[in-house]
C-alpha positions in Angstrom: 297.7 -119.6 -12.2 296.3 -119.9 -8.6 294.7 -116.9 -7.1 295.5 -116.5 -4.1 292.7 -114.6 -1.5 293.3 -113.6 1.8 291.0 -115.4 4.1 290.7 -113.0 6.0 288.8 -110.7 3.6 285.4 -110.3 2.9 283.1 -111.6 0.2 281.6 -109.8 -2.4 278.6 -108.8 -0.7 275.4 -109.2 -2.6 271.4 -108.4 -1.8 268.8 -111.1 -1.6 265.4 -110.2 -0.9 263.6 -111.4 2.4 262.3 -114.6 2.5 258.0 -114.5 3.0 257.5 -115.2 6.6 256.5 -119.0 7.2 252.9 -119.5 8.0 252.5 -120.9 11.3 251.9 -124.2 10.3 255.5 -124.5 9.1 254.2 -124.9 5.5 253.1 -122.4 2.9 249.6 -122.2 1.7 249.2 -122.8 -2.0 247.6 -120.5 -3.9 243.6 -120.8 -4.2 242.4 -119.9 -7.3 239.3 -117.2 -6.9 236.1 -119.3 -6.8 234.2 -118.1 -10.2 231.1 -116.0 -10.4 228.2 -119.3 -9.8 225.4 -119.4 -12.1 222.6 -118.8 -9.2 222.2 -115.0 -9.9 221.6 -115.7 -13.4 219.2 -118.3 -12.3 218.1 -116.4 -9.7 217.1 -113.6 -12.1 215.6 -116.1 -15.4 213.7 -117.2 -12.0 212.1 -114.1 -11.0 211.2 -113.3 -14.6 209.0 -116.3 -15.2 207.3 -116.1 -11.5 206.6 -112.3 -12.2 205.6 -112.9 -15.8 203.4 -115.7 -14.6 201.6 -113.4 -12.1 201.1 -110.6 -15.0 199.9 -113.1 -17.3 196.7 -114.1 -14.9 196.2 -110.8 -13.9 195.6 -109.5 -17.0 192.2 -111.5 -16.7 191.0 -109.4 -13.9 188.8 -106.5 -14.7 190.7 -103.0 -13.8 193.8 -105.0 -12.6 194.5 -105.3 -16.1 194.7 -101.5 -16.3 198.3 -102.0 -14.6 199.4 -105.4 -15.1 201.1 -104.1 -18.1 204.4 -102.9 -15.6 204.9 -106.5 -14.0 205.1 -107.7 -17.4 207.3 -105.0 -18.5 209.4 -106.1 -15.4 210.0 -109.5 -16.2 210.4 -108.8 -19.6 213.2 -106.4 -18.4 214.9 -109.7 -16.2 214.8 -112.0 -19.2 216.7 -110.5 -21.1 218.9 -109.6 -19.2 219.3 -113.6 -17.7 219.5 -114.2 -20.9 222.6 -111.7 -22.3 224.3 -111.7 -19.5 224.7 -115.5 -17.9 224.4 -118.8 -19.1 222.2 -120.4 -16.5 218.8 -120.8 -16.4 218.4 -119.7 -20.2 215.1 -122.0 -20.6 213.3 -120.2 -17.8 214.5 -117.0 -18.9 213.1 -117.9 -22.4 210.1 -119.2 -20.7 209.8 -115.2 -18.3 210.3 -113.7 -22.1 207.2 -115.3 -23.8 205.2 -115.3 -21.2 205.7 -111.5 -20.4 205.2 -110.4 -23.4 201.8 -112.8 -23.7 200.7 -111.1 -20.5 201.6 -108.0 -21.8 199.9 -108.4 -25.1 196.5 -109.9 -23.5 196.7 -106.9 -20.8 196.0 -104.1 -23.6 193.6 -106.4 -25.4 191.3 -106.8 -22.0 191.8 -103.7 -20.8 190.5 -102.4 -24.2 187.5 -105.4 -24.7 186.4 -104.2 -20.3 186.7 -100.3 -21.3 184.3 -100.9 -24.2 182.3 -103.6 -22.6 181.9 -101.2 -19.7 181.2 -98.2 -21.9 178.5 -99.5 -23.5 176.6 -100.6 -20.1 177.1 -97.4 -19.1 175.2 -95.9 -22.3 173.0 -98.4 -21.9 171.8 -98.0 -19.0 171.3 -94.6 -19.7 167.6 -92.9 -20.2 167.4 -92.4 -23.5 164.3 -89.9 -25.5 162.7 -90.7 -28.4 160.6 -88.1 -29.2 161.1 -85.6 -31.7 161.4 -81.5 -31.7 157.7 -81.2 -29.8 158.5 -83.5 -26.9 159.1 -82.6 -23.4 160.4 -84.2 -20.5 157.5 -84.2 -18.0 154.9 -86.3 -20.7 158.0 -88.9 -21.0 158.2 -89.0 -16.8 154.3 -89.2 -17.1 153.8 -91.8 -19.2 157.0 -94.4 -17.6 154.7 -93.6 -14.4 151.7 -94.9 -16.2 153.8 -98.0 -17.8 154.8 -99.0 -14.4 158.4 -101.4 -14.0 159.9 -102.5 -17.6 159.7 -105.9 -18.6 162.5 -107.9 -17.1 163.2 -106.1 -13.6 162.4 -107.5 -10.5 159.3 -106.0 -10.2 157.9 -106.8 -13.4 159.8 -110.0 -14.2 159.7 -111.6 -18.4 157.6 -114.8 -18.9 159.1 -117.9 -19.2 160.3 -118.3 -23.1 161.3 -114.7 -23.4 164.6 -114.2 -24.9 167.2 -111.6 -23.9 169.9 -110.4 -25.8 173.1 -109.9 -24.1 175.4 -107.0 -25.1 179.3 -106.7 -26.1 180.9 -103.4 -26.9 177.2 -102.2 -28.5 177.0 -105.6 -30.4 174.8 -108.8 -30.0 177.0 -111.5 -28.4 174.5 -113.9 -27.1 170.7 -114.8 -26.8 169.5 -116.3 -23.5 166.1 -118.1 -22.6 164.9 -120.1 -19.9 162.6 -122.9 -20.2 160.4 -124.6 -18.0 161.5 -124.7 -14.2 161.2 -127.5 -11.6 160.9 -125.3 -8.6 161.0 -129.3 -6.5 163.6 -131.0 -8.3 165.2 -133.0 -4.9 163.8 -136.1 -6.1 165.4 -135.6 -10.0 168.5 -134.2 -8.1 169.7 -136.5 -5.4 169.0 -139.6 -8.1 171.1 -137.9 -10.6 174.8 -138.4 -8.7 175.4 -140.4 -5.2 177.5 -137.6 -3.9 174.6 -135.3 -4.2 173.8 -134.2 -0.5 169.4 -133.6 0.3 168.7 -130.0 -0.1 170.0 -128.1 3.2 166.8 -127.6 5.6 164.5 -124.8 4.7 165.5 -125.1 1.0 164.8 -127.4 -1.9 166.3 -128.2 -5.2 165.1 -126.2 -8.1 166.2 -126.9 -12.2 166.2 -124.7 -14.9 167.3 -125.3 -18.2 169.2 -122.9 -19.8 169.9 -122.2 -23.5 172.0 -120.0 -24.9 172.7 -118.7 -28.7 176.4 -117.3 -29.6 175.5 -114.3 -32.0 178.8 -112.7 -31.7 181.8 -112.5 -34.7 184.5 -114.8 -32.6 183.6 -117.6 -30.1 183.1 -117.7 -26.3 182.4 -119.8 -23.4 179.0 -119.4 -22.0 180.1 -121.1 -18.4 182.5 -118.0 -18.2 179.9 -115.4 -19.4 176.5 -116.4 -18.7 175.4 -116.3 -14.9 171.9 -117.5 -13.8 170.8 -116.7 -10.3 167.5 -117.2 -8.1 166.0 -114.1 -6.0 163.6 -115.2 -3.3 159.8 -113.5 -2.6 162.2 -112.1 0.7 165.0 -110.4 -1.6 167.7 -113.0 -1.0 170.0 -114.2 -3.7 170.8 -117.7 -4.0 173.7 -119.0 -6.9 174.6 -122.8 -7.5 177.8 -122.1 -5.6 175.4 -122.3 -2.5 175.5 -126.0 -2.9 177.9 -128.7 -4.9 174.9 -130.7 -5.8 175.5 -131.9 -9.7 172.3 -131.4 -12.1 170.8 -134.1 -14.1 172.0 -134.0 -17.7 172.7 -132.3 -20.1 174.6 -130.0 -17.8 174.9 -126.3 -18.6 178.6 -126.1 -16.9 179.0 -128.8 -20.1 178.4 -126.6 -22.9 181.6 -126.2 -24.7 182.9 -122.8 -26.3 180.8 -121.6 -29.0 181.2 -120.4 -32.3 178.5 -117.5 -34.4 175.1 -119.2 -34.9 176.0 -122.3 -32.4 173.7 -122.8 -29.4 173.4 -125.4 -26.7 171.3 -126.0 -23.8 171.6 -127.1 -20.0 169.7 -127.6 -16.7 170.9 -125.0 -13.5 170.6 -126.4 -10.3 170.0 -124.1 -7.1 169.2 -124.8 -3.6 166.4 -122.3 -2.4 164.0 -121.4 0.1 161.2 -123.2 0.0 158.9 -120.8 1.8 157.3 -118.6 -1.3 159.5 -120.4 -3.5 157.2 -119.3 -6.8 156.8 -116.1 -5.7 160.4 -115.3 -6.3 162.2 -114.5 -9.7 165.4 -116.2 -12.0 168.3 -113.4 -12.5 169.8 -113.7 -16.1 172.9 -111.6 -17.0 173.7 -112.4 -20.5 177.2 -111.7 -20.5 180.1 -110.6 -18.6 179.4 -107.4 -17.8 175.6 -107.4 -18.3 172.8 -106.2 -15.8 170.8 -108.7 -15.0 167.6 -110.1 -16.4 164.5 -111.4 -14.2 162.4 -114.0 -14.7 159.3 -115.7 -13.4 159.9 -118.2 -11.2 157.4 -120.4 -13.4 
């Protein structure tokens, strides 16, 4: 059967929804899928935990900075592991900000401990100490230093040369030092040694002095790090081998390897100084790190 409709009658009506208005381009924009998070703040953070481990690892070398060194390397501790949990970037220098923190954390307790006690025990000994028993009083102790005059080994009373000092760590013996016989004019020995070795600056000559040195600690240790010779002129003035680049004659002190208990070695010190008075004035020992220093005849 046909069914018949009236064309005059309306449609079923039925609801669409609205089209999305065309961009103006006449074309629609496909969809952009959101860019993901990039690795650079996890590198960015593994980054920042090497640099700051790096710069608590050489400050735990310096006396007293080491006292707080200990919070950088917390710091980038802290920022390793965290580039490490949390992104997948930069994972060997986060690795590489986690060892080295924790090294610089480790070494910064250690030296601040070794300086503490090292410093400690300069302190005591530097301080007057008395001897006598029950009966003795303080003015015949001031009486008799009077009468002494300067102790061996200061300035004003300086040791021969061939006297040994002992040098000091944490109350212990850690090295033995002695000088033997000086060149006060070594230019000649000097500027033949190396062809980049520049004359002795005006007013001022070339003096050698070998060195040699005795490691009576329980470890090892360097004594280019630890030992410091100096030269103090008749006028007060202090003169170092930094004064001048000149290179000494061998065997060279600045050669002496690290040493181990009962080793020694030996080495000539070269220092520019004035010429005027020049064996009036006195070589400045310290035997260690933290040691006072120790004077010796010029010859």
């Amino acid at each position: 059967m046909t069914d018949a409709r009236d064309p005059n009658s309306t449609p079923e009506q039925h609801s669409y929804p609205a089209p999305p208005p065309a961009p103006e381009g006449g074309y629609a924009t496909p969809y952009a899928p959101a860019a993901p998070a990039g690795p650079s703040r996890g590198k960015g953070l593994a980054i920042a935990s090497l640099i700051v481990a790096i710069v608590a690892f050489l400050g735990a070398f310096v006396p007293f900075l080491n006292y707080v060194v200990f919070i950088p390397a917390i710091v980038a501790i802290v920022l390793a592991i965290v580039a490490l949990a949390r992104h997948k970037a930069g994972k060997p220098l986060a690795l590489g900000g986690l060892i080295v923190g924790v090294l610089a954390l480790v070494l910064s307790i250690i030296l601040a401990v070794v300086y503490t006690l090292g410093f400690a025990a300069a302190v005591s000994e530097s301080l007057p100490r008395s001897e006598g028993g029950s009966g003795s009083s303080a003015a015949p102790l001031e009486e008799t230093e009077e009468e002494a005059g300067p102790a061996v080994g200061t300035r004003e009373n300086p040791a021969p040369i061939g006297t040994v000092v002992t040098g000091l760590s944490g109350g212990s013996p850690q090295w033995e030092v002695t000088l033997g016989a000086p060149v006060l004019d070594a230019n000649a020995a000097v500027t033949s040694e190396n062809m980049f070795n520049d004359p002795a600056p005006a007013g001022t000559q070339y003096a050698m002095v070998p060195v040699t040195v005795k490691y009576v600690g329980a470890e090892s240790a360097s004594p280019m790090f630890e030992i410091g010779v100096e030269y103090v002129s008749a006028a007060g003035t202090t003169h170092t081998t930094s004064d001048s680049f000149a290179v000494a004659p061998e065997p060279q002190f600045d050669s002496i390897n690290e040493l181990f208990p009962g080793a020694s070695g030996t080495g000539n010190v070269v220092i520019a100084i004035p010429s005027a008075d020049a064996a009036a004035g006195t070589w400045a020992v310290r035997p260690g790190i933290l040691a006072d220093p120790y004077y010796f005849a010029a010859q």
